[in-house]
Backbone as a ProteinNet text record, in pm:
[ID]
protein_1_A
[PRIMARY]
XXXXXXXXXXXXXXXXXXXXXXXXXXXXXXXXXXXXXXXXXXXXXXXXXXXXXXXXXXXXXXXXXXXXXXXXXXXXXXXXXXXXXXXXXXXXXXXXXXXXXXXXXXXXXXXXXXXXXXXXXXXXXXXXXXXXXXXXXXXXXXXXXXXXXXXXXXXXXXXXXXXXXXXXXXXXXXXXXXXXXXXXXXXXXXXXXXXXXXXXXXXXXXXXXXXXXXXXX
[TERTIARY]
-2411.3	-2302.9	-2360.8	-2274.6	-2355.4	-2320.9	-2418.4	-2416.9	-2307.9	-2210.6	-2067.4	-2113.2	-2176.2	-2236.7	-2242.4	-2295.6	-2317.7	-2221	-2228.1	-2112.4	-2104.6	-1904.3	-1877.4	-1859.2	-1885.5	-1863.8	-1726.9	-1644.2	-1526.6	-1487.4	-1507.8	-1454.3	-1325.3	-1263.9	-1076.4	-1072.5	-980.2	-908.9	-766.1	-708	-604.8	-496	-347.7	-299.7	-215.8	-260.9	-203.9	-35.1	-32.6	128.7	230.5	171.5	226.5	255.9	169.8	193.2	307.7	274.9	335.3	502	598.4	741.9	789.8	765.5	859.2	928.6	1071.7	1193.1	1180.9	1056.3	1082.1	1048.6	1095.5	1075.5	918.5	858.7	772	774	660.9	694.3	558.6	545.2	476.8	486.4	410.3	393.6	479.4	540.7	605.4	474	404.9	305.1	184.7	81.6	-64.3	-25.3	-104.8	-70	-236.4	-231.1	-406.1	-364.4	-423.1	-474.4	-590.1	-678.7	-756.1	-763.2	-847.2	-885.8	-1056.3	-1058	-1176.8	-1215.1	-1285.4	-1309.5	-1458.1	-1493	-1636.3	-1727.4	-1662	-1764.3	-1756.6	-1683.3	-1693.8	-1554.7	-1594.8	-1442.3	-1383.5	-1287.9	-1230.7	-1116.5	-1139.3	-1050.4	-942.8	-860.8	-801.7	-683.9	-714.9	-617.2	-561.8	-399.5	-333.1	-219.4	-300.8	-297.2	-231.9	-101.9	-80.1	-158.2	-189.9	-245	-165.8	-169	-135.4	-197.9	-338.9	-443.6	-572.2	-634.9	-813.5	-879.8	-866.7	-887.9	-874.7	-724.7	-710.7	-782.3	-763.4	-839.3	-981.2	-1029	-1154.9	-1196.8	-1132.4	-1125.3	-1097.5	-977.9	-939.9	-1057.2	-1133.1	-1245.5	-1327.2	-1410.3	-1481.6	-1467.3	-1322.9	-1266.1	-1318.7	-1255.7	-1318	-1485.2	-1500.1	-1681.1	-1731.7	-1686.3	-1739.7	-1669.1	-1590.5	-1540.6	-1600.9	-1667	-1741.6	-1840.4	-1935.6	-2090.3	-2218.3	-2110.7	-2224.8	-2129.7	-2084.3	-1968	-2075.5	-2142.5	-2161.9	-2091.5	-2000.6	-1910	-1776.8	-1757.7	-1627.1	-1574.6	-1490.1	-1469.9	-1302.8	-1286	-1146.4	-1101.2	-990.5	-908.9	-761.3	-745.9	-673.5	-584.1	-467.2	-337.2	-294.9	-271.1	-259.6	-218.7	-95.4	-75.3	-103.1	-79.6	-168.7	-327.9	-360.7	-532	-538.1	-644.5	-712.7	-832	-879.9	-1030	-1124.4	-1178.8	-1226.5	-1337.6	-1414.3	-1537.1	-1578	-1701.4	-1706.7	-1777.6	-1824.4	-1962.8	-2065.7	-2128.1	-2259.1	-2223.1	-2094.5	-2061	-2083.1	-2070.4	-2115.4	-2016.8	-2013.3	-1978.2	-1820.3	-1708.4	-1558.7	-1544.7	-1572.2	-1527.5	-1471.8	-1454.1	-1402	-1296.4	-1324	-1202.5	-1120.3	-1173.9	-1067.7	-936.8	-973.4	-923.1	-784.7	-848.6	-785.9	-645.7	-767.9	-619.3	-525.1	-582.5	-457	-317.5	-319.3	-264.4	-195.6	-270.5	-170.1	-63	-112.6	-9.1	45.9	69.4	160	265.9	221.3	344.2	388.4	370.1	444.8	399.6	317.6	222.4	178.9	243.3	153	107.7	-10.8	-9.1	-59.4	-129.6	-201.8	-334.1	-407.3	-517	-565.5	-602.8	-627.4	-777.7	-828	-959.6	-944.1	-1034.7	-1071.8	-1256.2	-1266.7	-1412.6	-1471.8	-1557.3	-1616.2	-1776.6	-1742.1	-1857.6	-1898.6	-2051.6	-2058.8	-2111.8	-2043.5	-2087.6	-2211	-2304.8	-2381.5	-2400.4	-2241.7	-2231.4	-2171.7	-2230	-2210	-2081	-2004.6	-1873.5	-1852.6	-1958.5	-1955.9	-1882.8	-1906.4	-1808.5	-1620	-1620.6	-1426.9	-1450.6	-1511.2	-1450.1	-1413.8	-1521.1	-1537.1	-1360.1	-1359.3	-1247.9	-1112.9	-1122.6	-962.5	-997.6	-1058.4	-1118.1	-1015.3	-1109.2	-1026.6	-865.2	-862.6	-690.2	-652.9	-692.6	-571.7	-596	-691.3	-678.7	-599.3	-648.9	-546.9	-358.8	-348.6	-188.3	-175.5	-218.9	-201.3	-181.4	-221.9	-200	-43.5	-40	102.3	223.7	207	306.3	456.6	543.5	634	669.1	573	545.7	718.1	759.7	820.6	768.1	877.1	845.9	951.9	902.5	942.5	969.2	1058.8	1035.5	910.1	874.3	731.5	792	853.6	892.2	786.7	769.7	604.8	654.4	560	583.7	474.5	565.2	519.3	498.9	390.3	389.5	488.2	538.6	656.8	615.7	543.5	487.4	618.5	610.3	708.9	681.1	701.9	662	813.2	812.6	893.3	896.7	947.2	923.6	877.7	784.5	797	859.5	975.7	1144.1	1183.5	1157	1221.3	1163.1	1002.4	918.8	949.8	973.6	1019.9	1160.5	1263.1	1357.2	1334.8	1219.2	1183.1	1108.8	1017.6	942.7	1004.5	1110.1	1220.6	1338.6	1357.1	1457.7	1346.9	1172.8	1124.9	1079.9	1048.3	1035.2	1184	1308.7	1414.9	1455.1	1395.8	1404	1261.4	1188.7	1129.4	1012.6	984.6	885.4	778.5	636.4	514.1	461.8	404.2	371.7	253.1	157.8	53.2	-44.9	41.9	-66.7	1.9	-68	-4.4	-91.5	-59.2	-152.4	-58.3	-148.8	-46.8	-148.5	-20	-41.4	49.7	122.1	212.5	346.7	316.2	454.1	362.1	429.4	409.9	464.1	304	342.1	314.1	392.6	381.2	390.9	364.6	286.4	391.3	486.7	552.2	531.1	501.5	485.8	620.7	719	873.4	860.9	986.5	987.3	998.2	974.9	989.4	1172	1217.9	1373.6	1477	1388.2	1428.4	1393.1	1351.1	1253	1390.6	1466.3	1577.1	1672.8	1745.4	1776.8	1742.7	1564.1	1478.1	1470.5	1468.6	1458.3	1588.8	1690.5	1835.9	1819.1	1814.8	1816.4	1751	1596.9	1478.9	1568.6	1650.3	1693.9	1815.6	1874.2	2015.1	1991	1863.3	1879.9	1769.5	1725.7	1634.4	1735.6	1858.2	1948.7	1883.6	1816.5	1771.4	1698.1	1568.3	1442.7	1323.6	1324	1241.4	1220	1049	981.8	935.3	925.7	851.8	739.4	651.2	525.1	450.6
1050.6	985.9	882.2	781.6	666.9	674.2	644.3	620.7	579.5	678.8	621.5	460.5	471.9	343.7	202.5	215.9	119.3	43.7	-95.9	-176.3	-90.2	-149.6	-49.1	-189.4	-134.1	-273.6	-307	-426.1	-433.3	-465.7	-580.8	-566.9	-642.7	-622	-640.7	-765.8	-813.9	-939.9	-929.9	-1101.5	-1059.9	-1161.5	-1086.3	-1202.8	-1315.7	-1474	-1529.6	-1548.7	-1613.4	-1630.4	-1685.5	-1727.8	-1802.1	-1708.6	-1623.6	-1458.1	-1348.1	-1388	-1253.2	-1312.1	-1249.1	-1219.7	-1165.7	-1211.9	-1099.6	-1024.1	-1067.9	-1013.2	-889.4	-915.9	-766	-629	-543.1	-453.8	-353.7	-308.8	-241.8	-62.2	35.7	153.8	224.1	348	388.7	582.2	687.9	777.9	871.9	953.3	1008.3	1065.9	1147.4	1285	1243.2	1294.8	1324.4	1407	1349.7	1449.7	1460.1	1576.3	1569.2	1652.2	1668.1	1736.8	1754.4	1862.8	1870.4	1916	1814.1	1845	1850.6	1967	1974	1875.7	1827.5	1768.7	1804	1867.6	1909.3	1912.5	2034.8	2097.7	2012.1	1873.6	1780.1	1865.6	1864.4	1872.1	1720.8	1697.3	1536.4	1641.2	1608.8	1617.2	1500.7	1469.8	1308.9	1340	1244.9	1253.3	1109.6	1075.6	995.8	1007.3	872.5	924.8	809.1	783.6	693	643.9	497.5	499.3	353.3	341.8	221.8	63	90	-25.7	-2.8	-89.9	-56.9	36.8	14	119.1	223.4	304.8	380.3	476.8	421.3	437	470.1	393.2	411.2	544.5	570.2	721.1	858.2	777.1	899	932.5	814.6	831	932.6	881.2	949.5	1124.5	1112.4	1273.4	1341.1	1290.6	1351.5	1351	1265.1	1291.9	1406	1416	1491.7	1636	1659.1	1792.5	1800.6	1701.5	1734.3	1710.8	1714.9	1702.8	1729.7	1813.6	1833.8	1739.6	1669.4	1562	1485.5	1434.5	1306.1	1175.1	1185.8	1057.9	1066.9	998.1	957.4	838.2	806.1	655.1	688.6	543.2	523.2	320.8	324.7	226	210	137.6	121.6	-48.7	-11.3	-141.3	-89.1	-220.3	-167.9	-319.8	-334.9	-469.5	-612	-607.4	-736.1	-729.1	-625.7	-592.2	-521.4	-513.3	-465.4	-450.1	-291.2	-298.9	-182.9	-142	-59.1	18.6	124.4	163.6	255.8	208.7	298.3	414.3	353.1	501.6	562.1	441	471	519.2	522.5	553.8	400.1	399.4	264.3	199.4	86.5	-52.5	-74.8	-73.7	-65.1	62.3	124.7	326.4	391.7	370.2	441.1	392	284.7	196.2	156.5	103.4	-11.5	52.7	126	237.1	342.3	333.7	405	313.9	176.9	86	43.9	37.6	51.1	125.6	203.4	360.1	306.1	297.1	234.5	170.3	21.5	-74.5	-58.4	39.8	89.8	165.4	252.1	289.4	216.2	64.6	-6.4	80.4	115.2	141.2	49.5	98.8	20.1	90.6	45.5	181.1	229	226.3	429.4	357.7	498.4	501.9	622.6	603.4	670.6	696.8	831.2	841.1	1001	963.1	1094	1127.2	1283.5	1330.4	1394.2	1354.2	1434.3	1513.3	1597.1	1712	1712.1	1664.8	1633.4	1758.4	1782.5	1949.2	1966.6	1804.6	1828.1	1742.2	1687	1646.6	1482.5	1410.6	1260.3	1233.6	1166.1	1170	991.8	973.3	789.1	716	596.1	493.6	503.9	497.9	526.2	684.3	742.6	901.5	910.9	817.1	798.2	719.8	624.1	560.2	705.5	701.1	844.8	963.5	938	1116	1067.1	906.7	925.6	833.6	757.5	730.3	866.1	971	1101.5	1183.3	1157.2	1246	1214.9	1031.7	1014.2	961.5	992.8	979.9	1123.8	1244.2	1409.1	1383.5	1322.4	1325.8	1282.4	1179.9	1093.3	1132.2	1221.1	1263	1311.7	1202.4	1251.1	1243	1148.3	1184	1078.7	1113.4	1050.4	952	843	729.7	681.8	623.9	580.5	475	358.7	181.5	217.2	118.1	89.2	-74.1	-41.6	-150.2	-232.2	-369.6	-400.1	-441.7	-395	-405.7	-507.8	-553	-641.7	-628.7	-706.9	-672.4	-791.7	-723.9	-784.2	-760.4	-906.9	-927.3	-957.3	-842.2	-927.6	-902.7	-950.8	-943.7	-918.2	-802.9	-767.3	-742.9	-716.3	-671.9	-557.6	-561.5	-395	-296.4	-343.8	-286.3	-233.4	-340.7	-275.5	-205.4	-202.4	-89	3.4	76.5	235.9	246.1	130	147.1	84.9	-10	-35.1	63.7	110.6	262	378.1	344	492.2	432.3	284.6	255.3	221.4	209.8	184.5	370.9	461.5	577.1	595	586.4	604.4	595.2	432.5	376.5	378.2	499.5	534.2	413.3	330	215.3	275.6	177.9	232.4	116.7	174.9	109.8	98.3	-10.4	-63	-77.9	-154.8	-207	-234.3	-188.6	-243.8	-288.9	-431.9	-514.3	-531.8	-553.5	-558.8	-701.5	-745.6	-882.6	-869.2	-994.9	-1076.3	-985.3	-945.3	-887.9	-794.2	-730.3	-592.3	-634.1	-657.7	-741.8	-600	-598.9	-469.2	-499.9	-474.8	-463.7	-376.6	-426.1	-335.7	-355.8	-232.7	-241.2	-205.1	-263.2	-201.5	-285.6	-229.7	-282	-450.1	-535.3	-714.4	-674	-592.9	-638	-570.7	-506.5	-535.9	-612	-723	-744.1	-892.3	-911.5	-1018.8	-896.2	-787.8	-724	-657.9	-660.8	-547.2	-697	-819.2	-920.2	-936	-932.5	-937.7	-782	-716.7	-571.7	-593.9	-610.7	-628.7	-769.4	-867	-986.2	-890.3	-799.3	-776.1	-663	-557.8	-464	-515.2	-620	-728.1	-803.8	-817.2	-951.4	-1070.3	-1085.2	-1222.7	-1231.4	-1145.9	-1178.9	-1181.2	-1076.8	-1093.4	-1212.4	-1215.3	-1334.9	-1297	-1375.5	-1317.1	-1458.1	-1393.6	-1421.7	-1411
-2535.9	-2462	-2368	-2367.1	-2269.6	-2106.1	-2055.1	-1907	-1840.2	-1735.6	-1736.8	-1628.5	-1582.6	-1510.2	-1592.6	-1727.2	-1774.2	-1825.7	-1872.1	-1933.2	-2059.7	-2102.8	-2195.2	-2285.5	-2446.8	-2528.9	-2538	-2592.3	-2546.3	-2433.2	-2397.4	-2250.5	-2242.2	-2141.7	-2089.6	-2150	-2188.9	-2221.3	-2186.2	-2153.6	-2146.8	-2215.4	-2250	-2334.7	-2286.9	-2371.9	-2301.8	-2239.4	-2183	-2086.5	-2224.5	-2323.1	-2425.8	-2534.4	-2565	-2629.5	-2542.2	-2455.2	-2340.5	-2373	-2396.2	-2330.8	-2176.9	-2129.9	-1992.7	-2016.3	-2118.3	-2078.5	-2189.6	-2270.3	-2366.8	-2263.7	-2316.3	-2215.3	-2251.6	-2211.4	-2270.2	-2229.6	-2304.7	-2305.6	-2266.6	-2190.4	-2159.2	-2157.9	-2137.1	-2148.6	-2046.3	-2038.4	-1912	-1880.6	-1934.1	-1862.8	-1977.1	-1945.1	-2019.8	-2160.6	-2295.4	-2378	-2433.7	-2545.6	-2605.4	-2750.8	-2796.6	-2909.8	-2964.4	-3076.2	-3099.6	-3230.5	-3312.5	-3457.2	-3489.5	-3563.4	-3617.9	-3726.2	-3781.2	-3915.8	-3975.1	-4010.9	-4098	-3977.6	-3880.9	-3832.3	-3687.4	-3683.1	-3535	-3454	-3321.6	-3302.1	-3258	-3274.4	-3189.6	-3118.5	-2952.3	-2871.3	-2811.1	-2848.5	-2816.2	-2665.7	-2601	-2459.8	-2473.2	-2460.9	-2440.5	-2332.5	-2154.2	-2068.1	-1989.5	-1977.4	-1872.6	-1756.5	-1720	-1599.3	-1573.9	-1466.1	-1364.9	-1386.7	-1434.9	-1408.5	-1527.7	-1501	-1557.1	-1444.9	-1317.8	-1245.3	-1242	-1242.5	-1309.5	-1425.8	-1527.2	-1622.1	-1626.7	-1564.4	-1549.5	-1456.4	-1360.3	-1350	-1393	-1447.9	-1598.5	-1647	-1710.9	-1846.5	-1730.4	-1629.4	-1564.9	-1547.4	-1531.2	-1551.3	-1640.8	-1733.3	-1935.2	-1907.5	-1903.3	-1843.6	-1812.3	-1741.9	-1598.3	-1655.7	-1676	-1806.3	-1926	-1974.4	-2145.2	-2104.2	-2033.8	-2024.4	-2158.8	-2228.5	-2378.5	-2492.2	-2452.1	-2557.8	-2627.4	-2727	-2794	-2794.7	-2792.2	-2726.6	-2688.6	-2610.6	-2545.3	-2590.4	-2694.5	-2753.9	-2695	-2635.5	-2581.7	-2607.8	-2590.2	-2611.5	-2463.4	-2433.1	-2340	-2329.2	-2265.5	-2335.7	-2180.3	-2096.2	-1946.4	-1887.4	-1883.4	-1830.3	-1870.1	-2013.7	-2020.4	-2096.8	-2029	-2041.7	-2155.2	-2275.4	-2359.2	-2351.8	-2389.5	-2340.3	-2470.2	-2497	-2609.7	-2602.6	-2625.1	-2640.3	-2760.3	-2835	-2918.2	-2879.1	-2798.6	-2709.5	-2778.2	-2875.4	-2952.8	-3091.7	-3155.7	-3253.7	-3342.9	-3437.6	-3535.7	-3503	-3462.4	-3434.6	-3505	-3440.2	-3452.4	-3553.3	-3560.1	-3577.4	-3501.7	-3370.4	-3317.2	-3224.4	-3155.2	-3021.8	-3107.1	-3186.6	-3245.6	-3322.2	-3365.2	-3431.2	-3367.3	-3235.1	-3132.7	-3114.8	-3066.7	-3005.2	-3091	-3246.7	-3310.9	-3314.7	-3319.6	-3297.5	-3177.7	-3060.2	-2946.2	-2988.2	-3019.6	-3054.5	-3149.5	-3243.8	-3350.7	-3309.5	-3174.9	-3095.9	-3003	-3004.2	-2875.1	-2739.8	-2697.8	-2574.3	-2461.1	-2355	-2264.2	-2148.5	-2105.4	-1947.5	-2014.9	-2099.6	-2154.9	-2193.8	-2176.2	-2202.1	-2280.2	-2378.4	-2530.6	-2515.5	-2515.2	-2546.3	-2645.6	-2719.5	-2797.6	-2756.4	-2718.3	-2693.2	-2845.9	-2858.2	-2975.3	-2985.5	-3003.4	-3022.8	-3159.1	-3191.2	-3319.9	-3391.1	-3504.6	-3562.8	-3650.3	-3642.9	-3789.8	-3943.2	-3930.3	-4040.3	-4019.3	-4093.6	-4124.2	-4186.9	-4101.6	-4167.6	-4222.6	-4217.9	-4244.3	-4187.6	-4221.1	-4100.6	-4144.1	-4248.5	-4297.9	-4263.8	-4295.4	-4235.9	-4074.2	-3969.7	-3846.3	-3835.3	-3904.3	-3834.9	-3878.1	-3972.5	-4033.1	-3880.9	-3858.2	-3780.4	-3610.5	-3601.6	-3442.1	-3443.2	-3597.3	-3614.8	-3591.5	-3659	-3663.4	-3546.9	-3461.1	-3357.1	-3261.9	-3263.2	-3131.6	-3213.1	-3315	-3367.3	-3349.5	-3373.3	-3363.9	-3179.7	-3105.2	-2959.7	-2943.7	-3003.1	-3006.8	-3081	-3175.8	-3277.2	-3230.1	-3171.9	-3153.5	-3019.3	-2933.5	-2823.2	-2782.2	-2631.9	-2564.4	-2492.6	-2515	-2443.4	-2322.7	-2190.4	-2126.5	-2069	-2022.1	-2019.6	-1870	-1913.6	-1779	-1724.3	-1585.6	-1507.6	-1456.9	-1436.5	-1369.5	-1220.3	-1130.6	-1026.9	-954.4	-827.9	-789.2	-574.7	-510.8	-424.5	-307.9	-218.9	-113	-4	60	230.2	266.1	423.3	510.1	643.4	750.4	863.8	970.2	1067.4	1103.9	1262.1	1372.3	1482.5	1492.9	1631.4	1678.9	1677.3	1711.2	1710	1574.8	1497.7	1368.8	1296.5	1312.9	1210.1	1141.7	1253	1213.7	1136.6	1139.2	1075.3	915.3	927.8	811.1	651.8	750.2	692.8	679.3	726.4	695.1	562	554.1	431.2	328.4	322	246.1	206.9	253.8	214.3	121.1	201.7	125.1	-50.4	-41.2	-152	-236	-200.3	-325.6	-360.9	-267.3	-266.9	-238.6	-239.1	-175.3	-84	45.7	165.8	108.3	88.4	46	169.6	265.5	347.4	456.9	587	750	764	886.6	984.2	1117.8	1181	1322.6	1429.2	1490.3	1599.2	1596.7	1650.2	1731	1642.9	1533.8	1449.7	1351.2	1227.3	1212.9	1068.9	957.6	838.4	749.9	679.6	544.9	401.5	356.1	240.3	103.2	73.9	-3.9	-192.4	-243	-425.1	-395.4	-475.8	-554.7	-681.5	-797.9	-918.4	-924.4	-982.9	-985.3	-981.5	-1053.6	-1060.7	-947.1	-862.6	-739.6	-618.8	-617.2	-553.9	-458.8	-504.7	-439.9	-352.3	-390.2	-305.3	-213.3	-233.3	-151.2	9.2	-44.3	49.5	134	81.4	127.9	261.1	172.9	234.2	369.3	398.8	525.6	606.1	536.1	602.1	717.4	648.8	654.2	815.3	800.1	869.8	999.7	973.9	1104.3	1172.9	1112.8	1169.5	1161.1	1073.8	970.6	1052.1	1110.4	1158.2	1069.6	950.8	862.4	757.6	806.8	733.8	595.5	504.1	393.9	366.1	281.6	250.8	99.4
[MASK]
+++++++++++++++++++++++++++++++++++++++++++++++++++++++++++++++++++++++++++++++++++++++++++++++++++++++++++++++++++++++++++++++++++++++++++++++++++++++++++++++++++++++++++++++++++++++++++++++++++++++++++++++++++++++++

């Protein structure tokens, strides 16, 4: 298994603005799923795992790591905003990521991150046996799985009084947003993630309960 430190082959790309749709909607995982198939003696353990980011992700993988310590490889594939990224993890050269991320994008996936662990039993399963082994492990992960729309979210500076803080952090807890970031001077600027398609009423809203003191940024 390779050094989780080191560069992984495959690295992120992303697609262009001219490929991309906005308005299609895209789909993502409610919860973590896995499965596990033997094949001549290997086991393939496959996890298909929502995450947020490449960041994300990249902790995920570290997880699986750090739980399979006697693994031979960790080959994963990941579809995350835009981003595509792959690893075969010392397995022969597109046998194993590529393979994976197919499977992704056959289920319209996004947000997830697909890795299968494998414990090798002995036996040479060649490069087409390698690719059938982690297509079906990580589709046996997916078989049926539920899907959920994945909203993309976006971040909302605004700067507010002293005064109004606390009434602000109490309608942004309300509404199920996340406080990203405080700074404080002369006024009291926050940092809000909510969905992009709320993001005109979430401004109306901070205008409405400031008495049109809130600035945005």
């Amino acid at each position: 298994m390779t050094n989780p430190g080191s560069s992984e082959p495959g690295p992120f790309s992303h697609r262009s603005a001219s490929t991309a749709n906005p308005a299609l909607p895209t789909y993502t995982l409610p919860t973590a799923l896995s499965a596990e198939l033997e094949i001549r003696k290997s086991r393939f353990i496959a996890h298909a795992i929502p995450v947020a980011d490449r960041d994300a992700a990249m902790a995920e993988l570290q997880r699986l790591r750090d739980a399979h310590p006697g693994a031979t490889h960790v080959c994963w594939a990941l579809l995350a905003g835009g981003q595509s990224g792959m690893s075969d993890d010392g397995e022969p050269s597109g046998t194993a990521g590529r393979p994976i991320l197919e499977v992704l994008r056959h289920h319209d996936l996004d947000g997830v991150l697909a890795a299968v662990v494998r414990y090798y039993g002995g036996v040479k399963l060649g490069a087409g046996g390698l690719v059938r082994a982690y297509t079906d492990a990580i589709a046996s992960a997916l078989l049926d799985a539920p899907r959920v729309e994945r909203i993309a979210q976006v971040s909302l500076i605004v700067e507010v009084s002293y005064a109004d803080e606390a009434k602000v952090r109490r309608w942004i807890e309300a509404q199920a947003y996340t406080l990203a970031e405080s700074a404080y001077g002369m006024l009291v600027r926050l940092t809000i993630r909510l969905p992009v398609n709320a993001l005109e009423p979430a401004q109306l809203a901070l205008v409405d309960m400031t008495q049109g003191k809130a600035a945005f940024f």
